[in-house]
C-alpha positions, 0 to 999 in steps of 0.5 A: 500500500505504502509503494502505491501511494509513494507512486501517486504522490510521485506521479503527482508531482512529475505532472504537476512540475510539467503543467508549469513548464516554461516554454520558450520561442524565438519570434521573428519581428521583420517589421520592427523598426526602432527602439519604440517598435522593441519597447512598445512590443516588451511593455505590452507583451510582458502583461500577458498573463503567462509571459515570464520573459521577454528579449528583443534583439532589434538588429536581428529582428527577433525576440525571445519569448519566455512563458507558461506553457499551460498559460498562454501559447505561442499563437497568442503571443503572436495574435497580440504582437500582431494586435499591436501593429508588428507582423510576428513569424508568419502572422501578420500585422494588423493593418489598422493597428500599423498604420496607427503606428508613429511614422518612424515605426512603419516600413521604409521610414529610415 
């Protein structure tokens, strides 16, 4: 009985541990342009509920996304990205949403 219960217990804490596994993934952000691009993606991203951490690095146009796995997915993040203006991977930027954009945040205004 007590191997049993040893067992359940330990079985328990294997799915409990996995179910608040982080995940991480690189996003690729093409139409960031500038810094307030970067900011403006870090500051509304990072209130997610789920999102651990966030890393931008804006001359290779990527950000490296850390989060709850059993919270939020990647597709989300990628929705609000794109929600924001920013095309994130192969989902694209909403086009109200971009052409909101400060001038310097949009495509060929460098």
């Amino acid at each position: 009985m007590m191997k049993k219960l040893v067992l359940v217990f330990f079985i328990f804490l294997v799915a409990f541990a996995c179910s608040n596994a982080d995940a991480k993934a690189t996003v690729k952000l093409e139409s960031m342009v500038c810094g307030m691009c970067s900011s403006t993606i870090e500051n509304e991203i990072s209130r997610l509920d789920g999102v651990v951490n966030i890393e931008i690095d804006e001359e290779k146009k990527i950000g490296v996304f850390t989060y709850k796995a059993s919270v939020i997915d990647l597709s989300q993040i990628e929705q609000a990205i794109a929600k924001l203006g920013y095309s994130a991977n192969d989902t694209e930027a909403d086009l109200e949403a971009y052409e909101a954009l400060a001038s310097c945040c949009q495509i060929g205004s460098k």
